[in-house]
Steps between C-alpha positions, in 0.01 A plus 500: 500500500635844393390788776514860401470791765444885385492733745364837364545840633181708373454882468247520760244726293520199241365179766162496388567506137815219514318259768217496208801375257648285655221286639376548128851358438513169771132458358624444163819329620312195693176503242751449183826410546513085579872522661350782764448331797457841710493820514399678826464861518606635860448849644711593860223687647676713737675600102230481227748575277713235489374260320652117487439206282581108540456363171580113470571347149585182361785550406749790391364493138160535603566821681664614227202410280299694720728800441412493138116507533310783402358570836825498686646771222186723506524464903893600483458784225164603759702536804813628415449829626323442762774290681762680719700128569531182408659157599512176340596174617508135402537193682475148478255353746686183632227381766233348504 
């Protein structure tokens, strides 16, 4: 199982507008994409504006496939401006 993390950093005039987009986005993600096995949308509350996903794929080529759809480019080109910081990571779930 390939695990992604993003931890997003959003302009806090631009919440509202990016939590629609990126649920819109995980929606997508788990309705169409067989190797996406997650893909949780978390909010810190004491922070509403940081923004973290757990996404869980197959494998590395189906996160990559998922990089390529059309809703994870429209969701990408959509937020852009509206995100202050961002950090990826990857991992390789070993257990269970």
């Amino acid at each position: 199982m390939y695990i992604v993390t993003v931890e997003f950093t959003v302009a806090p005039e631009q919440v509202a507008h990016f939590m629609r987009l990126v649920v819109d986005n995980a929606r997508a993600s788990r309705a169409q994409e067989p190797g996406c096995r997650q893909f949780d949308v978390c909010v810190m509350p004491e922070a509403p504006n940081l923004v973290f996903l757990y996404e869980a794929y197959d494998d590395r080529g189906a996160f990559e496939a998922h990089l390529a759809t059309a809703h994870y480019r429209s969701f990408d080109a959509a937020v852009r401006d509206m995100v202050a910081g961002k950090v990826v990571r990857s991992y390789v779930r070993t257990d269970p």
